[in-house]
FIKOLZA-1660 file (N, C-alpha, C; in steps of 0.1 Angstrom, whole numbers, plus 5000, padded with zeros to 4 digits):
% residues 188
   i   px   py   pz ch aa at
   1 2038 5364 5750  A  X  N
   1 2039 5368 5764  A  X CA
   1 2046 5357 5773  A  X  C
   2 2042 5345 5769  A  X  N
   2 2048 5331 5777  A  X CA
   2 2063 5332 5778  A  X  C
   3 2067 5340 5764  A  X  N
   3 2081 5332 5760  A  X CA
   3 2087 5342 5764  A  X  C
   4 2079 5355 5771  A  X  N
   4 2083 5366 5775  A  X CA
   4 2092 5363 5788  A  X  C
   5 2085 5362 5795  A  X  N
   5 2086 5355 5815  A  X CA
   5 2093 5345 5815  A  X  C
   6 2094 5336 5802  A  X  N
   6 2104 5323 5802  A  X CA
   6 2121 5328 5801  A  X  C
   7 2117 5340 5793  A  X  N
   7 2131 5345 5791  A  X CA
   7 2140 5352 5804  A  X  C
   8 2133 5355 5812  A  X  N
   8 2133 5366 5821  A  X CA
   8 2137 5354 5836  A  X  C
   9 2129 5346 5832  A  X  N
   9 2131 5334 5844  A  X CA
   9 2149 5325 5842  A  X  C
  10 2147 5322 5829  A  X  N
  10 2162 5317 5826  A  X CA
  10 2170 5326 5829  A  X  C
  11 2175 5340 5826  A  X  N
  11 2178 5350 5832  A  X CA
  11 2184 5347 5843  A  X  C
  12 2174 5349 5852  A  X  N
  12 2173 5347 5865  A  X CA
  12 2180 5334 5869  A  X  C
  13 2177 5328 5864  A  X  N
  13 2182 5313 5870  A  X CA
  13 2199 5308 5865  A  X  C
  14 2200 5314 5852  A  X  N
  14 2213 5315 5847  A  X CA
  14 2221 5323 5859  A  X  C
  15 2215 5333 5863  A  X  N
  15 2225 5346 5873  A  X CA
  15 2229 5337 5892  A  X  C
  16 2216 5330 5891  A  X  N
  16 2218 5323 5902  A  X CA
  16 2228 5314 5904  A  X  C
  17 2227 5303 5892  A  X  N
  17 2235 5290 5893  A  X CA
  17 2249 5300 5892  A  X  C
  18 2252 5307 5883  A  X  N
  18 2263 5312 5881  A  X CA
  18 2270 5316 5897  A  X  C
  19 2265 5323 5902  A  X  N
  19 2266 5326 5917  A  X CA
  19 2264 5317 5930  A  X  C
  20 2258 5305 5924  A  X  N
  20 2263 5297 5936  A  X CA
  20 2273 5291 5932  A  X  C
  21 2274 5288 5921  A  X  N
  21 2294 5282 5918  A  X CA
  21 2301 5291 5926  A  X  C
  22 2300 5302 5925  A  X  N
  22 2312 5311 5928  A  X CA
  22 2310 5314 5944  A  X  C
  23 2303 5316 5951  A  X  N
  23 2304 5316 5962  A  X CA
  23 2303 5301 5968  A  X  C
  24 2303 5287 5960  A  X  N
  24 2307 5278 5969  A  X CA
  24 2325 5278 5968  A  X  C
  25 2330 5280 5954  A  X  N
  25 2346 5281 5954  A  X CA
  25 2354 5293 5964  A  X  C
  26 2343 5298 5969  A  X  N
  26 2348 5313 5973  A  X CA
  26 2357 5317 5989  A  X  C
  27 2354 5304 5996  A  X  N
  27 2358 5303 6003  A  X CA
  27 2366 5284 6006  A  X  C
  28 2371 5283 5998  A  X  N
  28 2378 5269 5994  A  X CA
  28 2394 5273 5991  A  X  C
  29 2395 5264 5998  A  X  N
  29 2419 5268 5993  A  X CA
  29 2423 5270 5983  A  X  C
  30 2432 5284 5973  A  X  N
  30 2435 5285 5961  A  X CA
  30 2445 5273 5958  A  X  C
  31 2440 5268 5944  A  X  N
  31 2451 5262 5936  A  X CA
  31 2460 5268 5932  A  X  C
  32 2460 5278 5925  A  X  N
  32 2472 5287 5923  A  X CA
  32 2474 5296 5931  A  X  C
  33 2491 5299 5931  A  X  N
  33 2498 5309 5937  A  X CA
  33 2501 5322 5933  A  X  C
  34 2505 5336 5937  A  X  N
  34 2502 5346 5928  A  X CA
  34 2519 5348 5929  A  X  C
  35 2525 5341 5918  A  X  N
  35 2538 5338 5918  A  X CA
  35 2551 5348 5918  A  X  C
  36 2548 5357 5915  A  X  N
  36 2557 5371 5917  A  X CA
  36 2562 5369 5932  A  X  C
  37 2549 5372 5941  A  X  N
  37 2551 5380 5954  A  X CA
  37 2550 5369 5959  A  X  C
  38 2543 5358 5959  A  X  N
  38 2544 5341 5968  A  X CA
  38 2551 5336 5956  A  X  C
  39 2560 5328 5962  A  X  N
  39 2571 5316 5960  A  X CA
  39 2570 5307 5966  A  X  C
  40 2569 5292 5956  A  X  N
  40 2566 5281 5963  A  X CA
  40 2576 5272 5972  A  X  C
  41 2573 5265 5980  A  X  N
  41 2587 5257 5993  A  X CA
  41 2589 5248 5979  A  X  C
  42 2600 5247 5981  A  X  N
  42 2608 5236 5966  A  X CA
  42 2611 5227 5978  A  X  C
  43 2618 5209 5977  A  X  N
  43 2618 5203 5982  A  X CA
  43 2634 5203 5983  A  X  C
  44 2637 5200 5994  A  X  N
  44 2650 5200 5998  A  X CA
  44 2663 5198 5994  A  X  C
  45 2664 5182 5982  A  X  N
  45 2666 5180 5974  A  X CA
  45 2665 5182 5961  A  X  C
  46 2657 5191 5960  A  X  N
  46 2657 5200 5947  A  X CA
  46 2673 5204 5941  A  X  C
  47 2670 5204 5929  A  X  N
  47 2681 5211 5919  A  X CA
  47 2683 5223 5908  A  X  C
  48 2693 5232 5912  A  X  N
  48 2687 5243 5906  A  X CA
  48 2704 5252 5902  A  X  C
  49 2702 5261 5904  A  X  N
  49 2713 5272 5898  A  X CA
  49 2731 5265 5905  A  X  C
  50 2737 5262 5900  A  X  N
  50 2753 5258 5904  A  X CA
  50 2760 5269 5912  A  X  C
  51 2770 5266 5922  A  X  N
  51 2777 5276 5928  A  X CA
  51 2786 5268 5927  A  X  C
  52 2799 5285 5927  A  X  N
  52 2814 5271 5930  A  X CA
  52 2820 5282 5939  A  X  C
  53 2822 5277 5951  A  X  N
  53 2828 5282 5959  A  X CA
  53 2846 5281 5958  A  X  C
  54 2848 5289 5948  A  X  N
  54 2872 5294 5943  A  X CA
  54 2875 5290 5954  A  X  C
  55 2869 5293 5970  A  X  N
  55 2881 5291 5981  A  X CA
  55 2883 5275 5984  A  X  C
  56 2879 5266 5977  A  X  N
  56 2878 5255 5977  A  X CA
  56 2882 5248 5967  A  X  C
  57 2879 5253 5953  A  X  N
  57 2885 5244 5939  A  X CA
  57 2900 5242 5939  A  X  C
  58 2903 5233 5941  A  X  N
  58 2918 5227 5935  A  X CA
  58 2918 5227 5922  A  X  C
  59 2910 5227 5910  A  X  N
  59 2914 5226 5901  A  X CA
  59 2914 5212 5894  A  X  C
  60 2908 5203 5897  A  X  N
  60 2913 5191 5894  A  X CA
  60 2901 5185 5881  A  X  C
  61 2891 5194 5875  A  X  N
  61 2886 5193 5861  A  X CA
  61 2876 5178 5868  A  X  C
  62 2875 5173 5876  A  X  N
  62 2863 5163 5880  A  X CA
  62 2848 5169 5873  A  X  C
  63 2848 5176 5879  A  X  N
  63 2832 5186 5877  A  X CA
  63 2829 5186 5864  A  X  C
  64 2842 5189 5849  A  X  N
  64 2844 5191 5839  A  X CA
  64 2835 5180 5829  A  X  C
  65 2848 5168 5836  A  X  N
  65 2849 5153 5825  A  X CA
  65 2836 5150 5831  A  X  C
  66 2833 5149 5841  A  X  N
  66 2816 5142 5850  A  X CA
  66 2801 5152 5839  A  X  C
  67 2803 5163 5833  A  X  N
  67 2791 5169 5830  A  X CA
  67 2789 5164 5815  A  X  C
  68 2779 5158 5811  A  X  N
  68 2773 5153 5803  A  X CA
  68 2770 5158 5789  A  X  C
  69 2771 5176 5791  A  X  N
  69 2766 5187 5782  A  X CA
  69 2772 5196 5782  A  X  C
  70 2793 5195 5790  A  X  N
  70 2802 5200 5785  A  X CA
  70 2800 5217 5789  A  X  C
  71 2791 5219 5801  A  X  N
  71 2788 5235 5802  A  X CA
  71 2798 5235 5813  A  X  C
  72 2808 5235 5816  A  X  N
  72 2819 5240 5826  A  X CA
  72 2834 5239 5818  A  X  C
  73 2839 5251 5819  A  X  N
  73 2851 5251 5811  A  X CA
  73 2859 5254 5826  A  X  C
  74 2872 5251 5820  A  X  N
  74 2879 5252 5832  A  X CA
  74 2895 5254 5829  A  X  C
  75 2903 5262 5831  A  X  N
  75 2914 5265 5828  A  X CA
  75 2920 5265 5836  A  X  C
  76 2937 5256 5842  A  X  N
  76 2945 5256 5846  A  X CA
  76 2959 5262 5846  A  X  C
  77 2967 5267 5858  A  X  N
  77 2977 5269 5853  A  X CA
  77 2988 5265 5866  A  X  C
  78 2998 5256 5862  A  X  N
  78 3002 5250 5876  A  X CA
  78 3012 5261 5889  A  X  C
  79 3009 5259 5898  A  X  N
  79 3013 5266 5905  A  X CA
  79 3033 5264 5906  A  X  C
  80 3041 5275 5908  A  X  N
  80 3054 5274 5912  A  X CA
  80 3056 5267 5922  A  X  C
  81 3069 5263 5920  A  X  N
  81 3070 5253 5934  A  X CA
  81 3073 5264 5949  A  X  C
  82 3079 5275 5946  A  X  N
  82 3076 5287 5959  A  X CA
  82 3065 5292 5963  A  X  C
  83 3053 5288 5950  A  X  N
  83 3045 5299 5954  A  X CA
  83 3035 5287 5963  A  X  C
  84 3027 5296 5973  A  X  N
  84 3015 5292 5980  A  X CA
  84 3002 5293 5981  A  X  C
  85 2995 5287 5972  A  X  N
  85 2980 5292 5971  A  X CA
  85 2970 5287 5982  A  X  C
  86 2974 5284 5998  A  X  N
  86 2966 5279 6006  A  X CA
  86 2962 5268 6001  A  X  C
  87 2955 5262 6014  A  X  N
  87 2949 5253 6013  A  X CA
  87 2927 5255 6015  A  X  C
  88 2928 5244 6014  A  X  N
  88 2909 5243 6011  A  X CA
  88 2904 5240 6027  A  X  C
  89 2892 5242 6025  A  X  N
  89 2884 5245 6040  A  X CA
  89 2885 5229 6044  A  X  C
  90 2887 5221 6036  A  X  N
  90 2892 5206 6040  A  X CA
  90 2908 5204 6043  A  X  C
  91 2911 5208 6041  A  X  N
  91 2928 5207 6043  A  X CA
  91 2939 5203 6032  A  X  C
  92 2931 5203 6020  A  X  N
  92 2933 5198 6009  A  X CA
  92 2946 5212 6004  A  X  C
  93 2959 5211 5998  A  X  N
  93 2969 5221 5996  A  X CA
  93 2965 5221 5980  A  X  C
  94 2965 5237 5980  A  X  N
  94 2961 5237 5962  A  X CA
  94 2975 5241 5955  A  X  C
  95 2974 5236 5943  A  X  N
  95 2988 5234 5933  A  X CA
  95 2981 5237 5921  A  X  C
  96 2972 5244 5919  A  X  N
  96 2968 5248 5904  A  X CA
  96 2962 5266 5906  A  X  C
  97 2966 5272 5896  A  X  N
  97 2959 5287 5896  A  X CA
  97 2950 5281 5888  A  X  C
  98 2930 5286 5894  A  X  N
  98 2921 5283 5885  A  X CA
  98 2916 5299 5881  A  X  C
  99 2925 5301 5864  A  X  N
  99 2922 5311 5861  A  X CA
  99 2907 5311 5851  A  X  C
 100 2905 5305 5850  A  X  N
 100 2891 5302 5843  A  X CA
 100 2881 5293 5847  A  X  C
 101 2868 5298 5851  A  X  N
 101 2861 5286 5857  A  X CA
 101 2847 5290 5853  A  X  C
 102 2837 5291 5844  A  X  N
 102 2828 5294 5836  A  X CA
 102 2820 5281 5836  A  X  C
 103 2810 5285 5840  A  X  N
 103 2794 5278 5834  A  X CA
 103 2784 5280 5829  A  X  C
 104 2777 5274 5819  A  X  N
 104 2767 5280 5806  A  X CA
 104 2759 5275 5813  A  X  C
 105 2748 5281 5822  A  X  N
 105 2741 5282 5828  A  X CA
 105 2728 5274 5817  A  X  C
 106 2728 5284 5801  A  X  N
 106 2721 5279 5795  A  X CA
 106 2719 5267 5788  A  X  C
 107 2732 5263 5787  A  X  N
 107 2735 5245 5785  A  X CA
 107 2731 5236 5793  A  X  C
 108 2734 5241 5811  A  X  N
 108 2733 5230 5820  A  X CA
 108 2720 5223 5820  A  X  C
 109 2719 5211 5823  A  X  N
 109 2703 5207 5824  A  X CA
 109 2705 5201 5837  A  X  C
 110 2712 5205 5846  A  X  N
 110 2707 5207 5863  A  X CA
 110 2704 5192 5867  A  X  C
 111 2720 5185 5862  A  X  N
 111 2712 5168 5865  A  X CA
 111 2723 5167 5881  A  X  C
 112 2731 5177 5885  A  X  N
 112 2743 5176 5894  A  X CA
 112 2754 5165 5893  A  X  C
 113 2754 5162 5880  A  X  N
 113 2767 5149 5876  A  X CA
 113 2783 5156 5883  A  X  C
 114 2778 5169 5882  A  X  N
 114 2794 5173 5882  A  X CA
 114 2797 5181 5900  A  X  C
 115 2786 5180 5909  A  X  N
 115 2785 5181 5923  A  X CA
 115 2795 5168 5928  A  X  C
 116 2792 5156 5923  A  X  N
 116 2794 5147 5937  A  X CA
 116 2806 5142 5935  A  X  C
 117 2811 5140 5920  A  X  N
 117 2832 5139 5921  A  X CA
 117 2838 5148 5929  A  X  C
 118 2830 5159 5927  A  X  N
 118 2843 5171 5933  A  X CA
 118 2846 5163 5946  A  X  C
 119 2861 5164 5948  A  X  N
 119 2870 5161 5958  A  X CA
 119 2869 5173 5973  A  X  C
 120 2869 5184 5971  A  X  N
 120 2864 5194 5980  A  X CA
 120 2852 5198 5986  A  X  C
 121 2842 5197 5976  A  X  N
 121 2824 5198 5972  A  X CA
 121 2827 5214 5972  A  X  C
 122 2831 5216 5965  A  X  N
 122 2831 5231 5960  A  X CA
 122 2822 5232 5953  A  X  C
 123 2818 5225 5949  A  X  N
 123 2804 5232 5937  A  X CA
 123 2794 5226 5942  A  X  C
 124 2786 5236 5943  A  X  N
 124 2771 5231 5950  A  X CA
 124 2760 5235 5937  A  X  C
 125 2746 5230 5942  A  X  N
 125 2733 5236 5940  A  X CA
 125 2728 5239 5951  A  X  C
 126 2726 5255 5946  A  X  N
 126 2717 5263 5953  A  X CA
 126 2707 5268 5953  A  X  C
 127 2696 5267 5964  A  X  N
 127 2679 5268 5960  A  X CA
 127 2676 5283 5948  A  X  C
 128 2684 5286 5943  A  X  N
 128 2681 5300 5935  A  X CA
 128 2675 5296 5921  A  X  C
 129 2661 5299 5918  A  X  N
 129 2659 5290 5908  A  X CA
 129 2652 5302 5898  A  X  C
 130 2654 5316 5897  A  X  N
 130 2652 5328 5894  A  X CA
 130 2662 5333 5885  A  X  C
 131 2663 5328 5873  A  X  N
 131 2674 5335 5869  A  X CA
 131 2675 5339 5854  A  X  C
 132 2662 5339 5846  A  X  N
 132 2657 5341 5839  A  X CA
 132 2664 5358 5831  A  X  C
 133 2669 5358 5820  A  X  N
 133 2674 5370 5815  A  X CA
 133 2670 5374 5799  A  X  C
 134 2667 5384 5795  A  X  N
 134 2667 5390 5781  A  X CA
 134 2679 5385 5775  A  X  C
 135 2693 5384 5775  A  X  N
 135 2707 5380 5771  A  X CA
 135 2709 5369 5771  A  X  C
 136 2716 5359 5764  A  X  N
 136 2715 5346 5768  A  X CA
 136 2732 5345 5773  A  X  C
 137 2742 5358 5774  A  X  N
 137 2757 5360 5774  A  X CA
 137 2750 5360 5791  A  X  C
 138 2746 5369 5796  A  X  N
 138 2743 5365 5809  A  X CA
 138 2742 5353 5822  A  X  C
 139 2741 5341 5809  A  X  N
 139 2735 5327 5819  A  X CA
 139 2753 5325 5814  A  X  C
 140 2764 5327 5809  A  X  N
 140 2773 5321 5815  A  X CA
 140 2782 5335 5826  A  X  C
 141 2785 5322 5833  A  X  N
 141 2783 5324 5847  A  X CA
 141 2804 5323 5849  A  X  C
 142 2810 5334 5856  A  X  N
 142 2827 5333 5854  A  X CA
 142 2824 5329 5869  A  X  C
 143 2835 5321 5874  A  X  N
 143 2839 5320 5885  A  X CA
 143 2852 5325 5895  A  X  C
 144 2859 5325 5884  A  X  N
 144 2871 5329 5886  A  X CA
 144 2878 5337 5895  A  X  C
 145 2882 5344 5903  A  X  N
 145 2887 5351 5913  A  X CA
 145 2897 5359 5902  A  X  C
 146 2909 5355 5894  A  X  N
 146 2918 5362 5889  A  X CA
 146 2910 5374 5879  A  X  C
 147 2916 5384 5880  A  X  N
 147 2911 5395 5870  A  X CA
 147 2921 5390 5854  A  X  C
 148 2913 5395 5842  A  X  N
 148 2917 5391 5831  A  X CA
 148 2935 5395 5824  A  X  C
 149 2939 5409 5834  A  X  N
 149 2954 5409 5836  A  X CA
 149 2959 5399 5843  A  X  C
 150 2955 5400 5854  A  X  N
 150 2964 5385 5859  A  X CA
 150 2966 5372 5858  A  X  C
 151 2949 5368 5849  A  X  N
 151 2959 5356 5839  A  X CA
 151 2960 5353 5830  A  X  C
 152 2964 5369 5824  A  X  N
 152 2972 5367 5811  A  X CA
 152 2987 5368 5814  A  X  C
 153 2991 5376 5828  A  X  N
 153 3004 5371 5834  A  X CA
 153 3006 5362 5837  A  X  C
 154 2998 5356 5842  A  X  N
 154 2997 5338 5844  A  X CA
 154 3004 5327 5834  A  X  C
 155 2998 5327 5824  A  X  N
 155 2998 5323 5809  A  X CA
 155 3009 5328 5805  A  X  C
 156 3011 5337 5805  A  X  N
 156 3026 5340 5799  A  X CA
 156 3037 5335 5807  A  X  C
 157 3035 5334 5822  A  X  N
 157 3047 5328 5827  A  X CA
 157 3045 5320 5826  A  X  C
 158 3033 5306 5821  A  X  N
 158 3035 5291 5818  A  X CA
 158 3042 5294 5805  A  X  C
 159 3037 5303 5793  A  X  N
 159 3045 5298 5784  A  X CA
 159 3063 5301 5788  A  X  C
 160 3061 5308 5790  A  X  N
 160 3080 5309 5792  A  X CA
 160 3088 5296 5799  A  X  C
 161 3083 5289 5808  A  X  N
 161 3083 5277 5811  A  X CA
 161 3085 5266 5809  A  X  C
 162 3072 5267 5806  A  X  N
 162 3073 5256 5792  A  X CA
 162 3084 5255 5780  A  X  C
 163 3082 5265 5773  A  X  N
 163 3095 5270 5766  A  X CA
 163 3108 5265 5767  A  X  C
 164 3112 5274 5782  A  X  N
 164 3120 5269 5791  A  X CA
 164 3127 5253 5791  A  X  C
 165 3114 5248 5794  A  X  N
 165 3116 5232 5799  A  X CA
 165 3120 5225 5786  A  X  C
 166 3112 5227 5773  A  X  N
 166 3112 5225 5760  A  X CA
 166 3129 5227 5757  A  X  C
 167 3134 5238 5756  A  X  N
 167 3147 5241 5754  A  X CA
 167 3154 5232 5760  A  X  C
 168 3157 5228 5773  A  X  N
 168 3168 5223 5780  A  X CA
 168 3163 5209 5775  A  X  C
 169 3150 5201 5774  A  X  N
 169 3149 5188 5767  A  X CA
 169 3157 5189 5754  A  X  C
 170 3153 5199 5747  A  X  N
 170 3160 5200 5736  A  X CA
 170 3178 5198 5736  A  X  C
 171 3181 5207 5744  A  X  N
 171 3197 5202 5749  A  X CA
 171 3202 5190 5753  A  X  C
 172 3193 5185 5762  A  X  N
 172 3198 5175 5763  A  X CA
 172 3196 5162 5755  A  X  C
 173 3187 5162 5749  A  X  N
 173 3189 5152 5735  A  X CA
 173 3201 5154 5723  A  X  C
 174 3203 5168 5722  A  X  N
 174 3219 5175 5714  A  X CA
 174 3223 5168 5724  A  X  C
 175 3230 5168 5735  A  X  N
 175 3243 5166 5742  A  X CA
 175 3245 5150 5737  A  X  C
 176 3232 5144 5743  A  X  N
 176 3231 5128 5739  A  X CA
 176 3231 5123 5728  A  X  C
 177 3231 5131 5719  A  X  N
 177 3232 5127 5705  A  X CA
 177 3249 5127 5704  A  X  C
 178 3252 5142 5704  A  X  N
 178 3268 5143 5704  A  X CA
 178 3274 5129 5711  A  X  C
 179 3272 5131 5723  A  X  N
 179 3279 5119 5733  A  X CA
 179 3277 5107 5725  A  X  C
 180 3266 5102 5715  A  X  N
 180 3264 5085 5710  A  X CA
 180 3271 5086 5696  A  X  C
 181 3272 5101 5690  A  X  N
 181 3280 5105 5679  A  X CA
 181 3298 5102 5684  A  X  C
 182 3302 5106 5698  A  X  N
 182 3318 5103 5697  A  X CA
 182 3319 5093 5700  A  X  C
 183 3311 5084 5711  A  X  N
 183 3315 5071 5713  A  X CA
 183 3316 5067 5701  A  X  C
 184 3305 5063 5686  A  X  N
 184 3304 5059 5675  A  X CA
 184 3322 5065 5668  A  X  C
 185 3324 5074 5665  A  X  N
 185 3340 5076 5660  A  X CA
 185 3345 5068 5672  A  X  C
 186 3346 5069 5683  A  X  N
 186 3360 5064 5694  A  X CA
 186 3356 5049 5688  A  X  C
 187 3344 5039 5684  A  X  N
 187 3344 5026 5683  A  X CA
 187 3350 5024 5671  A  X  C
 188 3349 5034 5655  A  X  N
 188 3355 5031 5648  A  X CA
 188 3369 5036 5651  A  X  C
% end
């Protein structure tokens, strides 16, 4: 019968202690956040998802050679001497079509090596730190403004160009050769 009332008292006393834990935490500041619906203040300087703002890239591959883990590709194609691609919100005159400008979001390790060369600060970090996807084709990220017709037009009128420029070097090494060919007879 002792061990009866002993049991019944523990009981009891177990239900108690348990309950004053909980109603002393009960009204004390949560440590955690309920993170879906609250989001925490990140610090100012924080580092997080890359932006490149096109109306600003000149194209000048800084951002490129500066990144550590090679996640920014970047494709150039030089502008005509007629044509005008504006200039940058700095005053800076652009001379390059940036038909390709791509970041592997899932490569980057968010150290901003490739933020502080840029010559325009076209590429920023931005507090967006949410970007989490089922796809891993998803985290690369195009920048690009040109649609994929237009710089394959692009590309084709460098190669013709090039081509172009290739040929007439070509010529002119025939001409100079000829020309070192007759003087050579006129000396004999």
């Amino acid at each position: 019968m002792k061990e009866y009332f002993r049991n019944i008292y523990q009981a009891i006393a177990t239900i108690l202690i348990g309950m004053g834990v909980t109603l002393r935490h009960l009204f004390t500041r949560a440590v955690t956040i309920q993170y879906p619906h609250v989001k925490r203040e990140l610090p100012s300087r924080s580092r997080q998802k890359l932006f490149v703002n096109m109306d600003d890239c000149i194209g000048c591959l800084q951002c490129a050679r500066a990144c550590p883990v090679d996640c920014i590709t970047i494709e150039n194609i030089k502008a005509g001497k007629d044509e005008d691609l504006g200039v940058t919100s700095n005053g800076q005159k652009k001379r390059m079509h940036v038909i390709k400008f791509d970041i592997d979001m899932a490569k980057c390790c968010y150290c901003a090596d490739c933020v502080f060369p840029c010559p325009t600060e076209c590429i920023t970090m931005t507090p967006d730190y949410e970007f989490a996807t089922y796809d891993r084709g998803d985290l690369l990220v195009h920048f690009s403004q040109y649609s994929a017709e237009e710089a394959e037009a692009l590309r084709e009128r460098d190669r013709k160009e090039k081509a172009a420029l290739a040929a007439a070097k070509e010529a002119k090494l025939k001409a100079a050769a000829q020309a070192a060919e007759k003087k050579d007879k006129k000396d004999n």
